[in-house]
CHARMM internal coordinates of N, CA and C (Angstrom, degrees):
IC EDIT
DIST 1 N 1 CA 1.4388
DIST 1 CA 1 C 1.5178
ANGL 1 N 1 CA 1 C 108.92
DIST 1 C 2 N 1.1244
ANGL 1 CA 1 C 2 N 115.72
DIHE 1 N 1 CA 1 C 2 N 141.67
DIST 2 N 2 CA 1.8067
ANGL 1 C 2 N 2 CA 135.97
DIHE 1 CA 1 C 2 N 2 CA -166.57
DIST 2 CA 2 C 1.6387
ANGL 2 N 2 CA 2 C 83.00
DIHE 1 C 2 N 2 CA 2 C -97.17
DIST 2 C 3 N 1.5448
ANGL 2 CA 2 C 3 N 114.07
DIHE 2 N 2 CA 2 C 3 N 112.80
DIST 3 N 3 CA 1.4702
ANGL 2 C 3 N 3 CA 101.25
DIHE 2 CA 2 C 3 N 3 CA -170.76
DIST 3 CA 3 C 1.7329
ANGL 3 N 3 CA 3 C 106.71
DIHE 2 C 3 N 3 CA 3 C -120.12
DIST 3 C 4 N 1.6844
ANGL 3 CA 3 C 4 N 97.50
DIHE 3 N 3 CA 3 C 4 N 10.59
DIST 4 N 4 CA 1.6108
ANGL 3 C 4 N 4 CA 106.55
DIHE 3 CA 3 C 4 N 4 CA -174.78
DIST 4 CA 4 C 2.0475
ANGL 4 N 4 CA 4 C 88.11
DIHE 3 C 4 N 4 CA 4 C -97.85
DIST 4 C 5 N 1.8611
ANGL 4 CA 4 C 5 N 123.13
DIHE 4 N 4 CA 4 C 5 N 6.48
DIST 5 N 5 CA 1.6755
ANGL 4 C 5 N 5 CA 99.54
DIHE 4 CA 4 C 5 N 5 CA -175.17
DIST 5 CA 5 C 1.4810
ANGL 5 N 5 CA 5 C 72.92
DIHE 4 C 5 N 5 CA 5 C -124.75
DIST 5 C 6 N 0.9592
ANGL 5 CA 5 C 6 N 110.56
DIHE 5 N 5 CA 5 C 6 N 52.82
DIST 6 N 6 CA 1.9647
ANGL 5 C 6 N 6 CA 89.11
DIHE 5 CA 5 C 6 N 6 CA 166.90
DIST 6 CA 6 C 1.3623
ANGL 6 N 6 CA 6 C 100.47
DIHE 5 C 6 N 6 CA 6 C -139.12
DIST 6 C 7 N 1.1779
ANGL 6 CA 6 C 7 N 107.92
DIHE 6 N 6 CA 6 C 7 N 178.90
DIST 7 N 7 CA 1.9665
ANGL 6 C 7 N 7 CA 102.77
DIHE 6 CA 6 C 7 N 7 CA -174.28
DIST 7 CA 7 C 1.3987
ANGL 7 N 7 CA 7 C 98.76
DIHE 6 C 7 N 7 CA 7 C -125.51
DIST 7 C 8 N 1.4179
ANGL 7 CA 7 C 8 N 117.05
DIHE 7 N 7 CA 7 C 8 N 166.71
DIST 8 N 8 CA 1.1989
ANGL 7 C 8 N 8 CA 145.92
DIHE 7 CA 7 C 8 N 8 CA -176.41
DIST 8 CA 8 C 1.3848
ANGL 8 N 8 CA 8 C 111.46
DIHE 7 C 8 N 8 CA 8 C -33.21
DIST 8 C 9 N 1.4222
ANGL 8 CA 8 C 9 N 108.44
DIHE 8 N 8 CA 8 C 9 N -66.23
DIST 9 N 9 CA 1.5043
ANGL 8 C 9 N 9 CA 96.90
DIHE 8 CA 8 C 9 N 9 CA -172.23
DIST 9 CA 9 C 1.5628
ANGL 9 N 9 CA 9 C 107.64
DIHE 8 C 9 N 9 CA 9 C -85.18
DIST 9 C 10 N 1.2425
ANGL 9 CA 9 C 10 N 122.38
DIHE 9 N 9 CA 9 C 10 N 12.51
DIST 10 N 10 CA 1.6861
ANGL 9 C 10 N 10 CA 111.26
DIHE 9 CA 9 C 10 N 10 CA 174.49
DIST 10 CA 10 C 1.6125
ANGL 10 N 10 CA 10 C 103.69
DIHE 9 C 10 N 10 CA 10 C -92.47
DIST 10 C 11 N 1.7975
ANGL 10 CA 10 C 11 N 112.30
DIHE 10 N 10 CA 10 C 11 N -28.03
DIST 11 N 11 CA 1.3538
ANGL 10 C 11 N 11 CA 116.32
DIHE 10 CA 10 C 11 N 11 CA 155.87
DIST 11 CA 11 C 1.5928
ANGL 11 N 11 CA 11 C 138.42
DIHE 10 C 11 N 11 CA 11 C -51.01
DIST 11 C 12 N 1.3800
ANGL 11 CA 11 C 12 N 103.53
DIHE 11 N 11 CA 11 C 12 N -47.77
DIST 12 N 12 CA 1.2839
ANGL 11 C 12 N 12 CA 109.57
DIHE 11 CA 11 C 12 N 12 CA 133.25
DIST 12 CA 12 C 0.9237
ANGL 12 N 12 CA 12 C 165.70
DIHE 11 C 12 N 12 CA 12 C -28.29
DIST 12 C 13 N 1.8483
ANGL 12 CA 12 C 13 N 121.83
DIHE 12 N 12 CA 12 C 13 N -44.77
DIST 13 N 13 CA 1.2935
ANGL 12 C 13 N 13 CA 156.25
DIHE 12 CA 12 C 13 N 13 CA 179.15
DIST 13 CA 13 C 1.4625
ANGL 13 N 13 CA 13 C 95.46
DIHE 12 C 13 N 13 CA 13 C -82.71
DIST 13 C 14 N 1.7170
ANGL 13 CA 13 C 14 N 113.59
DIHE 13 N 13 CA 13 C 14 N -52.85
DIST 14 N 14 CA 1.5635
ANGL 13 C 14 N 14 CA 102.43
DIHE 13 CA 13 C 14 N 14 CA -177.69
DIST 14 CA 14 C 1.5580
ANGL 14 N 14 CA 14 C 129.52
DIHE 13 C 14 N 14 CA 14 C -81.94
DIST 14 C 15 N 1.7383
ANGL 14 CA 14 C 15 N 94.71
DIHE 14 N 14 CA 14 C 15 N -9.62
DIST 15 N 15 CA 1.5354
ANGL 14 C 15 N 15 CA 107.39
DIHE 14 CA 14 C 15 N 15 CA 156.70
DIST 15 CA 15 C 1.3801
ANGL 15 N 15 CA 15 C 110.11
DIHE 14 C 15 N 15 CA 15 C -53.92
DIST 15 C 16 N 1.3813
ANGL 15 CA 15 C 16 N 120.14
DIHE 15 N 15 CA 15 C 16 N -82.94
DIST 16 N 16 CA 1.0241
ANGL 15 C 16 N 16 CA 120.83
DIHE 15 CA 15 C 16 N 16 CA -169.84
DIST 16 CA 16 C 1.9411
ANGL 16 N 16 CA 16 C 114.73
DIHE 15 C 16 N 16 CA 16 C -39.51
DIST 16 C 17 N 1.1389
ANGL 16 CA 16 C 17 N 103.09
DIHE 16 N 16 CA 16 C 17 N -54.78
DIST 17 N 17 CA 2.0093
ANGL 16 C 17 N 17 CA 103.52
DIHE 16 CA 16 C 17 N 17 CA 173.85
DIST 17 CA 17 C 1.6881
ANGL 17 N 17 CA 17 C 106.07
DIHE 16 C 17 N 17 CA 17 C -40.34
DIST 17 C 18 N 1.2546
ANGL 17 CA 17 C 18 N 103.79
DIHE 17 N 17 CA 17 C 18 N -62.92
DIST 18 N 18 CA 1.6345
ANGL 17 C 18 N 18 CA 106.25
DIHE 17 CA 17 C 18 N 18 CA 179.80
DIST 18 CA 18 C 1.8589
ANGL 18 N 18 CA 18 C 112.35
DIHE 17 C 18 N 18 CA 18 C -35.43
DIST 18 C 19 N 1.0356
ANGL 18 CA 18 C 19 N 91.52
DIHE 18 N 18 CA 18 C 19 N -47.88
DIST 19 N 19 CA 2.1256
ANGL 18 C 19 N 19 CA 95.90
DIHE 18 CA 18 C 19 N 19 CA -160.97
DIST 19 CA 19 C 1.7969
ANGL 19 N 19 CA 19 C 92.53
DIHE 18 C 19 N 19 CA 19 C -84.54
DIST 19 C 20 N 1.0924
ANGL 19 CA 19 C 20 N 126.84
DIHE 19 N 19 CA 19 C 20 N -16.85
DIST 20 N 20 CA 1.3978
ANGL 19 C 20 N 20 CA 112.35
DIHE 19 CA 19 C 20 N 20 CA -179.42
DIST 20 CA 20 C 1.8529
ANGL 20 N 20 CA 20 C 95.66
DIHE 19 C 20 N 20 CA 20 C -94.36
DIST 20 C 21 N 1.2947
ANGL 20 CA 20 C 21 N 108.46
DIHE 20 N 20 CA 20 C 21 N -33.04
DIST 21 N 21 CA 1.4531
ANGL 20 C 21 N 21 CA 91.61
DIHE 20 CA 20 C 21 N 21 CA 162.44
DIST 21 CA 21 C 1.0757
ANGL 21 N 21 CA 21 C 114.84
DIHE 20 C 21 N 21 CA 21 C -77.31
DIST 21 C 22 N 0.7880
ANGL 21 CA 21 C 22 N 156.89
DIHE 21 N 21 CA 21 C 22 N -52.49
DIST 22 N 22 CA 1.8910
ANGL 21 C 22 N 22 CA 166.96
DIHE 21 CA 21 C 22 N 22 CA 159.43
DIST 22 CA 22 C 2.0329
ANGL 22 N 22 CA 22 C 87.74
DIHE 21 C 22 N 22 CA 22 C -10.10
DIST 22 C 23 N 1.1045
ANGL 22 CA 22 C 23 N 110.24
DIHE 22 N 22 CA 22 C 23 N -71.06
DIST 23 N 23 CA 1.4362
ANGL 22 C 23 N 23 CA 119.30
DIHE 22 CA 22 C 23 N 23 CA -171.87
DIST 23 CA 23 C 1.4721
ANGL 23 N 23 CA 23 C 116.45
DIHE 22 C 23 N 23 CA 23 C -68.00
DIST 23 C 24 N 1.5934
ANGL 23 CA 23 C 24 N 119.61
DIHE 23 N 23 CA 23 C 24 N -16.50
DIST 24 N 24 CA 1.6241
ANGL 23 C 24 N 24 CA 116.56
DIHE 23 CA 23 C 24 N 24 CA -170.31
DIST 24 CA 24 C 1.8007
ANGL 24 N 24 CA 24 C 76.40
DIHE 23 C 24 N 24 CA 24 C -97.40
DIST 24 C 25 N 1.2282
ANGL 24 CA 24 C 25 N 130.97
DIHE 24 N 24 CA 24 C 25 N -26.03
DIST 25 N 25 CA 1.4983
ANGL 24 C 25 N 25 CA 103.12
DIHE 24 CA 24 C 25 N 25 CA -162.67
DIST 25 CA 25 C 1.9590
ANGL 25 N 25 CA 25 C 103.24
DIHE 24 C 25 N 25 CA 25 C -98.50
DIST 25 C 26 N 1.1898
ANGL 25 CA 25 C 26 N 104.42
DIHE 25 N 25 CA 25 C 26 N -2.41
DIST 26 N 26 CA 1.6006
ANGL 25 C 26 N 26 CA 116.21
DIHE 25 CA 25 C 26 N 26 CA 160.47
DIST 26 CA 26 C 1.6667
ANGL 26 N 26 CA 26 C 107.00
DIHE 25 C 26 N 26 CA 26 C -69.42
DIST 26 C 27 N 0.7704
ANGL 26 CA 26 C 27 N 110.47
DIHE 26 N 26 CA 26 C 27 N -65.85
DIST 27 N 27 CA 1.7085
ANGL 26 C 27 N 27 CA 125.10
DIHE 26 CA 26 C 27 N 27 CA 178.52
DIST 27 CA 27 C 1.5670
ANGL 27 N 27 CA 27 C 108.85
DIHE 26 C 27 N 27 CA 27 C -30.78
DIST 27 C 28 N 2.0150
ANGL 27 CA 27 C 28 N 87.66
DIHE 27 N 27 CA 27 C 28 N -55.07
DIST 28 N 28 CA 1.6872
ANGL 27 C 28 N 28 CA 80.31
DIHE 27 CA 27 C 28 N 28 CA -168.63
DIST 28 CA 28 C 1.0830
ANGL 28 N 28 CA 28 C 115.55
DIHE 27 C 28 N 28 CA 28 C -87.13
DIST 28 C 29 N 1.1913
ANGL 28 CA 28 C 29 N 142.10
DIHE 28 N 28 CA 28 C 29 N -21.52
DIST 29 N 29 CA 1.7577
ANGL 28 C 29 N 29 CA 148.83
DIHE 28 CA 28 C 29 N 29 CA 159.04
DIST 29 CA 29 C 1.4852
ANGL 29 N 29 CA 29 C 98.86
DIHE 28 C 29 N 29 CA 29 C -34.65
DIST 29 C 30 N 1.7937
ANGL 29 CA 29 C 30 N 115.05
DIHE 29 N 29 CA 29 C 30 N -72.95
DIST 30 N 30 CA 1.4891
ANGL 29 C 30 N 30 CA 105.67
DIHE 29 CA 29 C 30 N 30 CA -152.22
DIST 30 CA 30 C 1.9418
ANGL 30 N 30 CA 30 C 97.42
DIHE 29 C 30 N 30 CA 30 C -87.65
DIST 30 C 31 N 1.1972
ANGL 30 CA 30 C 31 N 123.01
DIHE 30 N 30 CA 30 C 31 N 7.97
DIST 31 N 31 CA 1.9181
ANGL 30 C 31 N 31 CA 131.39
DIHE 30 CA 30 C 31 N 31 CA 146.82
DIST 31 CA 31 C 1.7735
ANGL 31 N 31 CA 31 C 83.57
DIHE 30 C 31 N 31 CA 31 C -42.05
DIST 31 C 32 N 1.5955
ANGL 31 CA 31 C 32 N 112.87
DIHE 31 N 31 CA 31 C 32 N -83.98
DIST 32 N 32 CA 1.0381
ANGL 31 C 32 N 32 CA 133.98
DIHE 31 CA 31 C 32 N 32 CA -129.27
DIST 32 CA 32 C 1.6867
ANGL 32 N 32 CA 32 C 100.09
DIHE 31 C 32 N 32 CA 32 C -77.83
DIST 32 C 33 N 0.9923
ANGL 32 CA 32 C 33 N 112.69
DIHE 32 N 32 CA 32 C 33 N -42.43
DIST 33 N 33 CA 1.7493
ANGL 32 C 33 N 33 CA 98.11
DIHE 32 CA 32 C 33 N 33 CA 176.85
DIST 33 CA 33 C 1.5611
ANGL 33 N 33 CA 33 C 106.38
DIHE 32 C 33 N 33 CA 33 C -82.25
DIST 33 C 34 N 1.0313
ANGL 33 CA 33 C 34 N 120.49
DIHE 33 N 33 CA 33 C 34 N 12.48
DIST 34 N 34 CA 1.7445
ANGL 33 C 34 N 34 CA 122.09
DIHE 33 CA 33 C 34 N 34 CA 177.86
DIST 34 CA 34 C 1.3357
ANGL 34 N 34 CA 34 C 100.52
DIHE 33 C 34 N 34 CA 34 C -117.01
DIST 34 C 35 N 0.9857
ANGL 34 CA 34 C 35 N 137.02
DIHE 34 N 34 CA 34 C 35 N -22.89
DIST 35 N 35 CA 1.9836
ANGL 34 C 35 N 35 CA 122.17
DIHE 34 CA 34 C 35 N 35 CA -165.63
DIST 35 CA 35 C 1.9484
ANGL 35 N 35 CA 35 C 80.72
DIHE 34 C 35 N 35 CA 35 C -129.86
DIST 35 C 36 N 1.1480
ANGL 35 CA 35 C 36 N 135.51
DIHE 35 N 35 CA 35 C 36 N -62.38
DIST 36 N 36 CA 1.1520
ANGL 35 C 36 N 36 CA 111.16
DIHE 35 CA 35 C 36 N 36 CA -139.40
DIST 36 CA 36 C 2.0813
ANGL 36 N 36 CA 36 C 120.23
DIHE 35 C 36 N 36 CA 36 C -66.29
DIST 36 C 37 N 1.1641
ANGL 36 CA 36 C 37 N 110.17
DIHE 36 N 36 CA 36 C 37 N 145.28
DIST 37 N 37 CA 1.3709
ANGL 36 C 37 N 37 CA 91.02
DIHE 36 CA 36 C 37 N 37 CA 176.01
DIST 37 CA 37 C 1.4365
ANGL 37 N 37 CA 37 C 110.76
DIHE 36 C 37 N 37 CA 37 C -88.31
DIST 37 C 38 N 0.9714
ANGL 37 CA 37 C 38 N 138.89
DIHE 37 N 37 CA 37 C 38 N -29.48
DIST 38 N 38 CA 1.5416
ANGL 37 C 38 N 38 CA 135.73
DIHE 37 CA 37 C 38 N 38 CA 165.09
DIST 38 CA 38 C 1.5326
ANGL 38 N 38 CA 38 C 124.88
DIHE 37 C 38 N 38 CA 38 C -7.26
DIST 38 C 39 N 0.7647
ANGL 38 CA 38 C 39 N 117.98
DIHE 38 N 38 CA 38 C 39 N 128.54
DIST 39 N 39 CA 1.6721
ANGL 38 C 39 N 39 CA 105.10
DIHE 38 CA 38 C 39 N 39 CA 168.64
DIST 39 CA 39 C 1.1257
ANGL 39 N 39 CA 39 C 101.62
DIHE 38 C 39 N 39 CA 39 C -68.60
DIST 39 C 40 N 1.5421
ANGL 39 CA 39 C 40 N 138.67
DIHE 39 N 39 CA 39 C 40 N 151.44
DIST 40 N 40 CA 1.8595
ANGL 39 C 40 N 40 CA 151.38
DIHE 39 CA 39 C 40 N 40 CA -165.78
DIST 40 CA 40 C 1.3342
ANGL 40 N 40 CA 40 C 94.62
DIHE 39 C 40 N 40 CA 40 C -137.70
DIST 40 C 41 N 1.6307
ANGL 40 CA 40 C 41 N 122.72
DIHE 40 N 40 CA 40 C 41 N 79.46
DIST 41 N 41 CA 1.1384
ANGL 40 C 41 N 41 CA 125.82
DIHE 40 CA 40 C 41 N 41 CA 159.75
DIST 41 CA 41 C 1.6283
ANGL 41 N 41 CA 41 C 143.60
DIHE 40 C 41 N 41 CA 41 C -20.06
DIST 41 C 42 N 1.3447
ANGL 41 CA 41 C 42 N 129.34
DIHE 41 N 41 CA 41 C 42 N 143.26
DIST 42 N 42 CA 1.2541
ANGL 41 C 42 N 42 CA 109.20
DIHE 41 CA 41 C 42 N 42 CA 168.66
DIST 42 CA 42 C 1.3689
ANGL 42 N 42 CA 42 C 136.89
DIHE 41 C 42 N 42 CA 42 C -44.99
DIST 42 C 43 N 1.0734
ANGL 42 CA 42 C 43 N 108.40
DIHE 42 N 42 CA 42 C 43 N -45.29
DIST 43 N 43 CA 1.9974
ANGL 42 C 43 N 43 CA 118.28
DIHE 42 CA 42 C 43 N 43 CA 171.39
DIST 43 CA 43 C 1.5854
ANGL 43 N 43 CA 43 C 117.57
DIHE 42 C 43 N 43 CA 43 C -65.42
DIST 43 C 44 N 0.9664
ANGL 43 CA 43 C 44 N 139.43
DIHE 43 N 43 CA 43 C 44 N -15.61
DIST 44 N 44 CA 1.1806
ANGL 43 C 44 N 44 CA 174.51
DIHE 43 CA 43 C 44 N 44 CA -110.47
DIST 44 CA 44 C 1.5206
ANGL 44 N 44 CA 44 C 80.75
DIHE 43 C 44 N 44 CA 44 C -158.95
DIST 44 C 45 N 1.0684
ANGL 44 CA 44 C 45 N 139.77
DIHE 44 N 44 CA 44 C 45 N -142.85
DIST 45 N 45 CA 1.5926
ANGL 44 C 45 N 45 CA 145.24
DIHE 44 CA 44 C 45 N 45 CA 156.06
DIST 45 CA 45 C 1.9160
ANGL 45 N 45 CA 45 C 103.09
DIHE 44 C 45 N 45 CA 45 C 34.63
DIST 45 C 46 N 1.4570
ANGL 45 CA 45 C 46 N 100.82
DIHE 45 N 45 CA 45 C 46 N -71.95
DIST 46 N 46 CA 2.1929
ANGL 45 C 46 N 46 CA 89.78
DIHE 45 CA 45 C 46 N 46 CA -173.42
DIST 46 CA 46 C 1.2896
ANGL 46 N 46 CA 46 C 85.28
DIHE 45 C 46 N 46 CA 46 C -71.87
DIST 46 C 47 N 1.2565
ANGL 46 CA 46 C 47 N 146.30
DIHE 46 N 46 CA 46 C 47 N -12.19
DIST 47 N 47 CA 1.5297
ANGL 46 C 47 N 47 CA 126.10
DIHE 46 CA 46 C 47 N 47 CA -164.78
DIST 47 CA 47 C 1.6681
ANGL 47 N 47 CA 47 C 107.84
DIHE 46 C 47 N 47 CA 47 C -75.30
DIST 47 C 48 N 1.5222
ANGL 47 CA 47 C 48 N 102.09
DIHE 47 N 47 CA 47 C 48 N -42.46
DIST 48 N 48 CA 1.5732
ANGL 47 C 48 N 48 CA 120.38
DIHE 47 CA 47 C 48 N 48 CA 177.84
DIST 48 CA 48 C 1.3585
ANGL 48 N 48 CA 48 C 92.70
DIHE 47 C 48 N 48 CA 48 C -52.10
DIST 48 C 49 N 1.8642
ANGL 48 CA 48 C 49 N 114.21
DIHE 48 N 48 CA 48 C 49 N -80.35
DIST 49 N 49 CA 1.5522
ANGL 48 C 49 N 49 CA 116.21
DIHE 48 CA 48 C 49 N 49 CA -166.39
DIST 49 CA 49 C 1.3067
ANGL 49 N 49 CA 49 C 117.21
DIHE 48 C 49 N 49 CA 49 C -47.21
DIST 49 C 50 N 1.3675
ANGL 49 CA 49 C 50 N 129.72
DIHE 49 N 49 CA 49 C 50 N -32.38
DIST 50 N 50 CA 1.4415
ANGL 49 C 50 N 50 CA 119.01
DIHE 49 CA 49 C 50 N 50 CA -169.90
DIST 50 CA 50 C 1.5805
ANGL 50 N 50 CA 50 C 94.36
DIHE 49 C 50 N 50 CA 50 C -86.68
DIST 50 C 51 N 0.9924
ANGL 50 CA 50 C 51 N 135.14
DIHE 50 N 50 CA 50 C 51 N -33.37
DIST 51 N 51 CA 1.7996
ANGL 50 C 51 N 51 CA 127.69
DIHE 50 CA 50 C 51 N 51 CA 171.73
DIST 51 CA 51 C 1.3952
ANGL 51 N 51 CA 51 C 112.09
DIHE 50 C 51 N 51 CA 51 C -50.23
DIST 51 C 52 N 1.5477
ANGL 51 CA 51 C 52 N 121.23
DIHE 51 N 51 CA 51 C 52 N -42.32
DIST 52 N 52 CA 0.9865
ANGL 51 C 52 N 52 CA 152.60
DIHE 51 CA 51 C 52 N 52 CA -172.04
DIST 52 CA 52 C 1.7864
ANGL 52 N 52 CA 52 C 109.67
DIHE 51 C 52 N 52 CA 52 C -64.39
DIST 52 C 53 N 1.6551
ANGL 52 CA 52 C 53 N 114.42
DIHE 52 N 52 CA 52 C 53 N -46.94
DIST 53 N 53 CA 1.4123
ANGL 52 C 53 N 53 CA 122.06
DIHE 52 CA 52 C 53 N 53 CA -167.01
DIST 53 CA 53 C 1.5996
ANGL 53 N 53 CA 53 C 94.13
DIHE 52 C 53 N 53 CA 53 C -92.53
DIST 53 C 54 N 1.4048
ANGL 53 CA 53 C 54 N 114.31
DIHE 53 N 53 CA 53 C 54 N -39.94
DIST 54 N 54 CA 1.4816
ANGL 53 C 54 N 54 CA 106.76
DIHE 53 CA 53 C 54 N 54 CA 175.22
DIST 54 CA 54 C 1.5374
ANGL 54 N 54 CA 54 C 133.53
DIHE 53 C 54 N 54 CA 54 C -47.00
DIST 54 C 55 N 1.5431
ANGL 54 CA 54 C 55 N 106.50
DIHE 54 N 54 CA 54 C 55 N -51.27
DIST 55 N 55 CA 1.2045
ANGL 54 C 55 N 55 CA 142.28
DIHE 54 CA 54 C 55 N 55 CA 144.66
DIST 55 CA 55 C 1.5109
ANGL 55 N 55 CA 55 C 102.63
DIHE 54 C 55 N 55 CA 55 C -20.34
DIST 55 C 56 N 0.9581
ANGL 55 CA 55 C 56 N 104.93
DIHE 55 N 55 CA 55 C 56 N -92.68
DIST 56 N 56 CA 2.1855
ANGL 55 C 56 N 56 CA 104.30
DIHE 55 CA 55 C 56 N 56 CA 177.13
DIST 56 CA 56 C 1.2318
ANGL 56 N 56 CA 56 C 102.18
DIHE 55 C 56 N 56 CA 56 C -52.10
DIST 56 C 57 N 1.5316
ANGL 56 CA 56 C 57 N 143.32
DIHE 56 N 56 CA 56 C 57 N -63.17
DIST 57 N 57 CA 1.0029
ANGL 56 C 57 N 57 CA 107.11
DIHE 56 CA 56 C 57 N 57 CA -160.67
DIST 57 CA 57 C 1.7131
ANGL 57 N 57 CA 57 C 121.13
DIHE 56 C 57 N 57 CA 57 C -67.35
DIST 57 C 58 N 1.0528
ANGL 57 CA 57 C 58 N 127.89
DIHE 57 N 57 CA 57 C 58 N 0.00
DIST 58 N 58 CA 1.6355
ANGL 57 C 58 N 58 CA 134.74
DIHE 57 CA 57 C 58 N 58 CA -166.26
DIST 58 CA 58 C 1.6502
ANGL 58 N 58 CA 58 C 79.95
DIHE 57 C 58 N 58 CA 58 C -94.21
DIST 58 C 59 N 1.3327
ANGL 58 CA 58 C 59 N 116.69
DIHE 58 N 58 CA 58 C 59 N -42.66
DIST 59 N 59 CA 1.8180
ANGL 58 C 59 N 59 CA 98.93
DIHE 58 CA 58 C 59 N 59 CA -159.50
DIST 59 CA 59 C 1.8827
ANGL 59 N 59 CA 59 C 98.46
DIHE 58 C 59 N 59 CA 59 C -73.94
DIST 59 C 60 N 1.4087
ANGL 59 CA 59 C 60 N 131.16
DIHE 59 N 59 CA 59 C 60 N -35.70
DIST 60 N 60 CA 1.1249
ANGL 59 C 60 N 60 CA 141.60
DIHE 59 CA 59 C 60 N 60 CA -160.88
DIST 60 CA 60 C 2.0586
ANGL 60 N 60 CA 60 C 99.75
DIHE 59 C 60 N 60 CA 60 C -73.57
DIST 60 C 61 N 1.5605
ANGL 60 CA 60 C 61 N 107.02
DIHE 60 N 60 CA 60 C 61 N -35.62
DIST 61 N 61 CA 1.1309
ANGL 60 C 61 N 61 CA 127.61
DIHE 60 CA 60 C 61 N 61 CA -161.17
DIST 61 CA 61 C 1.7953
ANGL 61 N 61 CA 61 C 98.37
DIHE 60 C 61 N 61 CA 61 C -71.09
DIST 61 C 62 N 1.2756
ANGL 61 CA 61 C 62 N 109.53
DIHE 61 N 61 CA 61 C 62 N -58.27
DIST 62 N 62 CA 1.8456
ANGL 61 C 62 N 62 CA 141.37
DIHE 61 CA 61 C 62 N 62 CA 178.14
DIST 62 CA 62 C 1.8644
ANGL 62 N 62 CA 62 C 83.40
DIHE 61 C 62 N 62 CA 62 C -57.15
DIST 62 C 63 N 1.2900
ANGL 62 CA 62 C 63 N 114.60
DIHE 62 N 62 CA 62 C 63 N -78.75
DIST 63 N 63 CA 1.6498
ANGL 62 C 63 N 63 CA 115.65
DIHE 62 CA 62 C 63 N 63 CA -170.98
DIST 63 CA 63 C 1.2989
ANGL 63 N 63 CA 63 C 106.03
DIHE 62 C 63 N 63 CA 63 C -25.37
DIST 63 C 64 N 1.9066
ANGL 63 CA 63 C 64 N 117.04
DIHE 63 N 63 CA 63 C 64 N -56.52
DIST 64 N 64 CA 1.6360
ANGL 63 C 64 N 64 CA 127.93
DIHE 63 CA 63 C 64 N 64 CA -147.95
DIST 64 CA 64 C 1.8548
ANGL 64 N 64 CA 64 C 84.92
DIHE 63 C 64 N 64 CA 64 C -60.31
DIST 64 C 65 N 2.0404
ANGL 64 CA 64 C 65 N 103.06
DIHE 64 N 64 CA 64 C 65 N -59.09
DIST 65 N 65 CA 1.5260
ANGL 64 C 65 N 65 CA 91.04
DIHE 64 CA 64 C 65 N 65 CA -176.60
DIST 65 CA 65 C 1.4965
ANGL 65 N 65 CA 65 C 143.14
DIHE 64 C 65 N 65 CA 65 C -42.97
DIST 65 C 66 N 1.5770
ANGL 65 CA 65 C 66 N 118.05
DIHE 65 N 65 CA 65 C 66 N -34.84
DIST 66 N 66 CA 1.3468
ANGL 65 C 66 N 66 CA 122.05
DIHE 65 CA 65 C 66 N 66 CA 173.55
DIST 66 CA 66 C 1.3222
ANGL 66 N 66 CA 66 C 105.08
DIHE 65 C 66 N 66 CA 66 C -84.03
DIST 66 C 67 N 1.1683
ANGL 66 CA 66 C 67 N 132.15
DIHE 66 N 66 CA 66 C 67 N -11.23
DIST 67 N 67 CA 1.3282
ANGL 66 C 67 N 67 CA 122.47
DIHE 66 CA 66 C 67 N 67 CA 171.71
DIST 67 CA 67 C 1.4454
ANGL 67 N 67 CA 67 C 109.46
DIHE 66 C 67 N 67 CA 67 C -68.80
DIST 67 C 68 N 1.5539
ANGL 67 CA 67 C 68 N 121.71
DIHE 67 N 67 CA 67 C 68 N -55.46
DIST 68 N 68 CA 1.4150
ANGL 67 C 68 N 68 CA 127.86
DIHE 67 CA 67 C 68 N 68 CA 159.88
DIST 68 CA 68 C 1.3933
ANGL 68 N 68 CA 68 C 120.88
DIHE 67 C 68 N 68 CA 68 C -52.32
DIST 68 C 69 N 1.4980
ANGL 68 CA 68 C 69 N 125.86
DIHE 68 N 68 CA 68 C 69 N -9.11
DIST 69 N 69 CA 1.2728
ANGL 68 C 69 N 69 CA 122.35
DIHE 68 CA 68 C 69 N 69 CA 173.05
DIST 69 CA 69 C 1.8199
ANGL 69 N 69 CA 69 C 106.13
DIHE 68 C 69 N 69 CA 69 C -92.78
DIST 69 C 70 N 1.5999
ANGL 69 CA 69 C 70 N 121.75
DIHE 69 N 69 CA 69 C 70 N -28.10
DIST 70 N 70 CA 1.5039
ANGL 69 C 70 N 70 CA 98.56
DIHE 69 CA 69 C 70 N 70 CA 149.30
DIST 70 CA 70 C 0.7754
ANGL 70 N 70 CA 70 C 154.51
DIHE 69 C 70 N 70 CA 70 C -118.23
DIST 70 C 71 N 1.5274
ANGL 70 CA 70 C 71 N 109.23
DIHE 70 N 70 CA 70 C 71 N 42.75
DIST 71 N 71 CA 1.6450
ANGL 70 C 71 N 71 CA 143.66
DIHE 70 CA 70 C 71 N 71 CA 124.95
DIST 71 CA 71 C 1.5942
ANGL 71 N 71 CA 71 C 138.46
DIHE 70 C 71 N 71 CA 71 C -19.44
DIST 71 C 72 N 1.6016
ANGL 71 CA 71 C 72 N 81.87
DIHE 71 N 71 CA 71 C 72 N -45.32
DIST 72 N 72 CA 1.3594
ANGL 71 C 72 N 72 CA 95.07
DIHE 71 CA 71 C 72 N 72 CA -165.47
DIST 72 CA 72 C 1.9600
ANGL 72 N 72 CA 72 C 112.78
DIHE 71 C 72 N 72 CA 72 C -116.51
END
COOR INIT
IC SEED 1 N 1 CA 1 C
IC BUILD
């Protein structure tokens, strides 16, 4: 996403999408190492965390922008 042609509240709007995904894919990881009996492999595991670190960094990345938007 081109996040210097979009405006404030669409920055916003995709803030907010990010952290409820950020939080539905928290949910379902620690669902899944608490109820499932399966063994939950290692690859499986960085696959979660790196979905997981991407996830923050896009929400921290979107944050830095509206932070610089009331800056200015």
């Amino acid at each position: 996403m081109d996040c210097n042609s979009v405006s404030r509240a669409e920055l916003e709007l995709t803030l907010k999408r990010l952290k409820s995904n950020f939080e539905d894919l928290e949910e379902t990881i620690n669902f899944n190492f608490t109820y499932s009996v399966a063994h939950i492999g290692g690859g499986q595991v960085r696959k979660d965390e790196e979905s997981l670190r991407k996830l923050k960094e896009e929400i921290c990345r979107i944050e830095e922008l509206l932070s610089k938007t009331d800056s200015t």
